[in-house]
N, C-alpha and C positions, 0 to 999 in steps of 0.2 A: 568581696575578695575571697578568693580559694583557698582553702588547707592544704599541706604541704601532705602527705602520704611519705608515713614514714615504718619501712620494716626493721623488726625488731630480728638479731642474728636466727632464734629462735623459731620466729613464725615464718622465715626465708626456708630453712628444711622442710615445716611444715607443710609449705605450699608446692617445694617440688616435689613431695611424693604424693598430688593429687591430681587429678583427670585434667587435662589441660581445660575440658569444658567448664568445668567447674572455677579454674581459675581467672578464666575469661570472664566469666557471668560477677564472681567477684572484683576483680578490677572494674567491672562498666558501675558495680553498685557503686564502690569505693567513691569514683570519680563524681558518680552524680550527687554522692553527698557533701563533697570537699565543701558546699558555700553553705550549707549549715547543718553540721555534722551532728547537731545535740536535737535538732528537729526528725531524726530518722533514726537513732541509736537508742538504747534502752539501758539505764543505767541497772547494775548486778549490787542487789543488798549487801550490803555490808563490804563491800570493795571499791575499790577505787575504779576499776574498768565497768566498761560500759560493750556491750556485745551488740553484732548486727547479722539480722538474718538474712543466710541469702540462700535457699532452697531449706534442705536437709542439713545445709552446714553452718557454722558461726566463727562470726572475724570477734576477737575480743582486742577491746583498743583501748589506749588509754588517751585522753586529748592536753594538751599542754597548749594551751590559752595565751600565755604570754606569746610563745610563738608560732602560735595558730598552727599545731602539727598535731597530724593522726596519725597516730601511733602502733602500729600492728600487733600486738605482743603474740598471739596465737592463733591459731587456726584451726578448723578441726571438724569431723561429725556430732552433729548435735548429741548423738549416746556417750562421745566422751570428752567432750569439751568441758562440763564441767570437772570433771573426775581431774583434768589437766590443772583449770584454776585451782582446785584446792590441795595438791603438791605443791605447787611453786608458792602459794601461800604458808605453807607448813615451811619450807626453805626460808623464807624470808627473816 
């Protein structure tokens, strides 16, 4: 059974201001991992997200199990995707 792909308000800007190829190559990854999301994703120390590489750049997702949805929270070049997660950690 497949996961649902789910964008967070946030990582929905994110992705329109990136190279349409790049957003392509991302959704084929997305897709191919919907039937088992925790066998391709890497979980991030000390946070509850889990990020996926797809060239140069990283999806950070969070997964919700009960109802088998992948969760998109950001998006971004690997030089600052982290620097992203640890504001909106500092926010929280």
């Amino acid at each position: 059974m497949k996961w649902k792909v789910i964008f967070a308000e946030e990582s929905l800007r994110e992705v329109l201001n990136l190279d349409k190829r790049i957003v392509k190559r991302m959704i084929q990854k997305l897709e191919s991992i919907s039937t088992k999301p925790r066998q391709h994703l890497t979980k991030l120390d000390g946070y509850d997200e889990y990020k996926l590489r797809v060239g140069d750049y990283r999806v950070l997702v969070l997964l919700s199990e009960k109802d088998r949805y992948i969760i998109i929270e950001s998006v971004g070049h690997r030089k600052d995707i982290h620097k992203k997660l640890k504001r909106r950690r500092k926010r929280r």
